[in-house]
N, C-alpha and C positions, 0 to 999 in steps of 0.2 A: 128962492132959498132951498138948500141942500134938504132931502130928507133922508132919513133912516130909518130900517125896520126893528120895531120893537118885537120879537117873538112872545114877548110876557103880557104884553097891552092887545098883542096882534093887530097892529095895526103901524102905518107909516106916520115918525113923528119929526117935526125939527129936527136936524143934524146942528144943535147947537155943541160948542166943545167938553162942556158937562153931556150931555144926550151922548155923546161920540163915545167918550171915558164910559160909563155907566153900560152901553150896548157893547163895549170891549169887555168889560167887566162880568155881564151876565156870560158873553161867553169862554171866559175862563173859567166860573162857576159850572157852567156846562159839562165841557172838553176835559178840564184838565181835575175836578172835584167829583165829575159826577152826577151833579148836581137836577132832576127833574127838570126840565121847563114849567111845569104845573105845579113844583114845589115852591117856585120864588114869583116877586110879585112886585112890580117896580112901582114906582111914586105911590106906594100902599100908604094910605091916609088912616090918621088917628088921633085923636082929642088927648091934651097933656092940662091936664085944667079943663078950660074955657076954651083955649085956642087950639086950631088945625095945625098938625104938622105934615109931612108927610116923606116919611124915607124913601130912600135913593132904590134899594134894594132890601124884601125884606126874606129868607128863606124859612121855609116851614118844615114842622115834623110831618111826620105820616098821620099823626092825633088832630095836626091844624095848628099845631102850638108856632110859637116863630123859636126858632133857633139861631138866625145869626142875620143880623142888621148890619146893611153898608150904607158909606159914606162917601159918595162921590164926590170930584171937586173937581174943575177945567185944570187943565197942565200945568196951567198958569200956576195956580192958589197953592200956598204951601201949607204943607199937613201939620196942623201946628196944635195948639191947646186947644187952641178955642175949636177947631173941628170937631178933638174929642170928646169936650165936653159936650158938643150937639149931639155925635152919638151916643152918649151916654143920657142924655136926656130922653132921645128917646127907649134908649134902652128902660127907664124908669118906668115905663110903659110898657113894651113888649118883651120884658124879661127874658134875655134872650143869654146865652153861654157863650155865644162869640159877637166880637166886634170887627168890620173890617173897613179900613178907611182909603180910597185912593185917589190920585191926580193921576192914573196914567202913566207916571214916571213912578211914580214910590207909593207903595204900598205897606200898610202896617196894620197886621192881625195880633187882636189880644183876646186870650177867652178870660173865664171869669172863675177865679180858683177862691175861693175860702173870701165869697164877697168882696173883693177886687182883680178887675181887667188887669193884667199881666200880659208884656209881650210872647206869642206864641212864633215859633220858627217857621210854620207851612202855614201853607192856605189847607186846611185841613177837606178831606174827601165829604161826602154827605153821610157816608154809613157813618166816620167818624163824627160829624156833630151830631148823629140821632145815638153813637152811644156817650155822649155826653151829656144828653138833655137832662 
């Protein structure tokens, strides 16, 4: 089986087609936002209730707080309600200012203006979600 290097895990994982989307993903948070290596944190686990979840992608402030939750999905899966409401669910959790959801082909960023996620135009830079936090 295929593997892939996670630079967030640091360590070589399955190259499954969510893994593949997800390690494309951090490195646009990288490259193209700015984004730390050391400020995001992939399959970051967290109790919702009772039960384990554990996001795709989770980005932090400089304080440790999380700022912006992704939602990975294979190529395949289409970006639909139901992915939103998973990231919103955990957003319930990790009160975070942006949402970012993708398959790889389509991608859909919404921050959180007056208690509701609202679509946003960019993949926003990191300075700009730290002056949104």
């Amino acid at each position: 089986m295929d593997r892939i290097w996670d630079p967030l895990r640091r360590k070589f994982v399955t190259a499954t087609p969510e893994e593949r989307v997800r390690q494309w993903f951090v490195n646009v948070l990288a490259t193209s936002a700015s984004v730390p290596y050391h400020m995001m944190r992939s399959e970051a686990g967290f109790l919702f209730g009772e039960k384990k979840y554990r996001a795709d992608i989770v980005v932090y402030g400089r304080n440790g707080r999380p700022l912006c939750v992704v939602e990975c999905k294979r190529p395949d899966v289409e970006i639909d309600a139901r992915v939103a409401e998973q990231a919103m669910r955990y957003n319930s959790v990790l009160d975070v200012k942006f949402l970012m959801l993708t398959n790889g082909n389509l991608t859909y960023i919404y921050i959180l203006e007056r208690g509701t996620f609202v679509p946003f135009d960019h993949i926003p830079s990191y300075e700009e979600m730290l002056c949104r936090q």
